[in-house]
N, C-alpha and C positions, 0 to 999 in steps of 0.2 A: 624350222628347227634351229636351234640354239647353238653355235661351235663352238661358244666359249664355255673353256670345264669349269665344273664346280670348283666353287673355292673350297680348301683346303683349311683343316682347324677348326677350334672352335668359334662356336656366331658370336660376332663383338654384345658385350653388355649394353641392356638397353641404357638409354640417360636416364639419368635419378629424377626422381621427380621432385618437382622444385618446392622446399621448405616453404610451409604455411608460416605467413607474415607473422610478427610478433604484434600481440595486441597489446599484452600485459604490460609489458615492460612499459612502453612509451606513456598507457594510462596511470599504472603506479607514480611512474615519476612526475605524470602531471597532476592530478592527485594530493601527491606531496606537497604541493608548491600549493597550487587553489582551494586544497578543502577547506570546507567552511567551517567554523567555531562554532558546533552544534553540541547543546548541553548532555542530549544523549550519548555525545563521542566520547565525553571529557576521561579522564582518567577513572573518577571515581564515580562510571556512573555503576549502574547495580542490573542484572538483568530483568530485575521488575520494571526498572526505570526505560529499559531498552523495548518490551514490550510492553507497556504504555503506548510510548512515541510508534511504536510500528500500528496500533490500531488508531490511533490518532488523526497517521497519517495517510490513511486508506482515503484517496479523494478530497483530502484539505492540505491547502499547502501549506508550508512551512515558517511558514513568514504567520500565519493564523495560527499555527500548531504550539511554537515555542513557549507565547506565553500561557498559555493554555497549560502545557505540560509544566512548567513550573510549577506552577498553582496548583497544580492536583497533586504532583509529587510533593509540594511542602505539607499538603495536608493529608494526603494518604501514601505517605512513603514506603508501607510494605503492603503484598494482598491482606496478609490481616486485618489493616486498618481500614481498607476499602471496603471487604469482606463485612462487616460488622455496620457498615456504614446506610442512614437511612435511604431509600433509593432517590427521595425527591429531592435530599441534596446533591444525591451524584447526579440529575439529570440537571439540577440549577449548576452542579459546574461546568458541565460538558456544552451548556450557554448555546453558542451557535456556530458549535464547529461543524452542524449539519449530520445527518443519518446518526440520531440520538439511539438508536439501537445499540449501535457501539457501546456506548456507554453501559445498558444494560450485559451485555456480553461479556462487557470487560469486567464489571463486577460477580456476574457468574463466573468466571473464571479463577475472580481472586479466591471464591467461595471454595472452587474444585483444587486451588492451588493449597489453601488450608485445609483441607480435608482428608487429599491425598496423597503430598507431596510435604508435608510441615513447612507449610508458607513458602515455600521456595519454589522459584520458576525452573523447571526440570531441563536440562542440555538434550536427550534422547527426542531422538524425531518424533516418532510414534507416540510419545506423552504429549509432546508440545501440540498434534497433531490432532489428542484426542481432548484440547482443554476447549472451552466454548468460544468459539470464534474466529479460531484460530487453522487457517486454512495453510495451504504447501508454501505458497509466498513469506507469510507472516514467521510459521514455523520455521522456513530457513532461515530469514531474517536472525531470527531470535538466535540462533545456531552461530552464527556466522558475526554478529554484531554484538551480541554478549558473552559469548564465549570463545571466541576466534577459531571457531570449526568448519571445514571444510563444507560447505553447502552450495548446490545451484541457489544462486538468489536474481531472481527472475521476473522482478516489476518492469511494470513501463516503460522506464528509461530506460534499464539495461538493454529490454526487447525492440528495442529502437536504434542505439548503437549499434548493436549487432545485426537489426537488419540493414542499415546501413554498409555498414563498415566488412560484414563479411558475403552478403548477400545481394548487393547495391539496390535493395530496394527502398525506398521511400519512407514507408512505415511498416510495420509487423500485421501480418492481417490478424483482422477482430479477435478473431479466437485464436488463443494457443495452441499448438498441436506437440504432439509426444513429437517430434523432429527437433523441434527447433528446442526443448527439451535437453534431449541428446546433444544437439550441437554444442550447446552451451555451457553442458554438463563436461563436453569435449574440451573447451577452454580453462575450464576453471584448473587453476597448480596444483597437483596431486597434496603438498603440504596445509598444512592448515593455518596458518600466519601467513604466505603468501595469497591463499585460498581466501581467506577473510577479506586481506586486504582490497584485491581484484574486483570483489563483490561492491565494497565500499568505493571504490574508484569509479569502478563502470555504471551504478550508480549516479553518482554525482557528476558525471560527463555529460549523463541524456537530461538532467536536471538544470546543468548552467551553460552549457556549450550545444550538446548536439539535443536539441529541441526541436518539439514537433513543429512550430509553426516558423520559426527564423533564428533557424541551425544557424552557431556562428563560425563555421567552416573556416575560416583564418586564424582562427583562434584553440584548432585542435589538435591534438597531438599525431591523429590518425589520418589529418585529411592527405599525406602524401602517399598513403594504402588503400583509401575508404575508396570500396568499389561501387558506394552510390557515386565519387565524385569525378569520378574517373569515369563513368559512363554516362557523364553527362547532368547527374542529380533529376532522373526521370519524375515523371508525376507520379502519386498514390493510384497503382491500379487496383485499392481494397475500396476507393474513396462512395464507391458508391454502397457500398457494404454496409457501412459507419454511419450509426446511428447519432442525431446532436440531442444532448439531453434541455429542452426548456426550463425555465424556471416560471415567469410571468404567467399568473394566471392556471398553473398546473395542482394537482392535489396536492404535492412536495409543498409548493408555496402556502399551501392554506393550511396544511398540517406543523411548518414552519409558526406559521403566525399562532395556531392556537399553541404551540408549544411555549412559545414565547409570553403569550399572556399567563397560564398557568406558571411559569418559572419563576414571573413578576409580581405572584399574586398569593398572599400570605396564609390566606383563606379560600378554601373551594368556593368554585366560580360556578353561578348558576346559568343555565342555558341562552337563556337571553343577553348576558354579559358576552358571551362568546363573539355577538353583532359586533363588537368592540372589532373585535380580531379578523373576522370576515364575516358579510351579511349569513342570513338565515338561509341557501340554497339547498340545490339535493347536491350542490359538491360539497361543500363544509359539511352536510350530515354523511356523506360518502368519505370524507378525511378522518374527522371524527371517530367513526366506526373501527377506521383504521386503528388511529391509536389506540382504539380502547382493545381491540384484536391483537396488538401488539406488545400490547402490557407498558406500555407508555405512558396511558392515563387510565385513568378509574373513575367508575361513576358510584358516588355516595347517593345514602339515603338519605334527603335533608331531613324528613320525617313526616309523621303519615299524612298524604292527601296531598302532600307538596310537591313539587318538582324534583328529579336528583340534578344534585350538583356535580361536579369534574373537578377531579383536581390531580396532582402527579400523585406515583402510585408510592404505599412508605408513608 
């Protein structure tokens, strides 16, 4: 048994718990200094022009996107114009920035932005939400980078930074979950011009700096906080999860090729032309199939008794 009396008064306060690192601040200000001269930034860009570049850039990088996206916005500068526009030109512009769906989406869209909205790409989540193509990434995007509105904006790189940097792990696993979500929902500045900016910063961090394959940690604004580096910069334990996508030899590649000969090709192309593009297998009639399921391409009637020909659809 115990002699010593109770202490007297009240129990000392516990210690505060210690202040969550600032991420903001150090990425803004670097940010500042390294962002890159992207047409979509510029002052006067439009937020058609902003989503454009956001479907664009779904899976093609940047360095392929920009001239791309000129080109389209000199000739289809509002949804109207795109709207109205024949399809097989839109698929001859959209050339080979790959997953040529896009391209179809994004002219249905321009369709539902004139329809809807009088040509104008709408700020409200839930419109942005319901135009075609346009999934919770894109929609923030579009929130956040053409309107300077408060949004989680939640690609790739950002999801990479942050696991990094607040999680020390490696990379974000495969799938998104509502957590990570929230957390990051947790980050973002309650204001909306700081809020944009953050989006656009963290961003372009996991873009030039902190990259999946040779993060250049000396060169970040974070690395004297980042709790992957601080424990060491462990291995991806998702690594086994993660899928590698092929190209060589895959139906991507054979639907590539016929897409390309159609784009090149003034006049519908009749079936045996297609040997040009890839031999006569059951994977080119297995690709094939695809597009034509896709609405990619179209098979015409050359006329009776003849073979039909393929050509873009429009």
């Amino acid at each position: 048994m115990s002699l010593v009396p109770p202490a007297s008064g009240p129990a000392p306060a516990p210690a505060p718990a210690p202040a969550p690192v600032d991420l903001v601040g150090p990425v803004v200000d670097w940010f500042d200094e390294h962002a890159r001269d992207l047409p979509w930034r510029a002052p006067d860009r439009t937020p058609w022009g902003v989503l454009v570049s956001e479907v664009m850039l779904q899976q093609t990088p940047v360095v392929r996107v920009e001239p791309a996206w000129r080109a389209w916005l000199g000739r289809w500068p509002t949804p109207a114009d795109l709207a109205t526009a024949p399809t097989a030109d839109v698929l001859r512009a959209w050339d080979r920035l790959g997953y040529p769906r896009r391209a179809l989406r994004l002219q249905e869209c321009a369709r539902v932005l004139v329809e809807r909205h009088g040509g104008r790409v709408p700020d409200d989540e839930d419109a942005l939400l319901a135009l075609p193509g346009v999934g919770a990434y894109t929609a923030a995007a579009v929130r956040a980078f053409a309107f300077g509105r408060r949004a989680v904006v939640l690609d790739t790189n950002v999801r990479r930074v942050l696991a990094r940097a607040v999680d020390g792990a490696a990379l974000p696993a495969p799938t998104q979950t509502r957590a990570e979500v929230e957390r990051a929902r947790a980050l973002v500045p309650a204001q909306d011009a700081p809020a944009a900016r953050w989006a656009a910063a963290s961003m372009e961090l996991g873009a030039l700096v902190c990259t999946a394959r040779s993060p250049r940690c000396g060169q970040c604004p974070l690395v004297s906080s980042c709790a992957w580096v601080a424990g060491g910069r462990p291995g991806d334990v998702h690594a086994h999860r993660r899928r590698t996508q092929a190209w060589h030899g895959t139906d991507r590649q054979v639907r590539g090729r016929v897409m390309a000969l159609l784009r090149g090709s003034p006049v519908p192309v009749p079936r045996h032309v297609l040997d040009e593009a890839w031999p006569a297998t059951p994977q080119r009639a297995r690709a094939l199939a695809g597009l034509l399921a896709d609405g990619l391409v179209v098979e015409v009637a050359a006329g009776e008794d003849e073979p039909p020909v393929y050509a873009l659809p429009g």
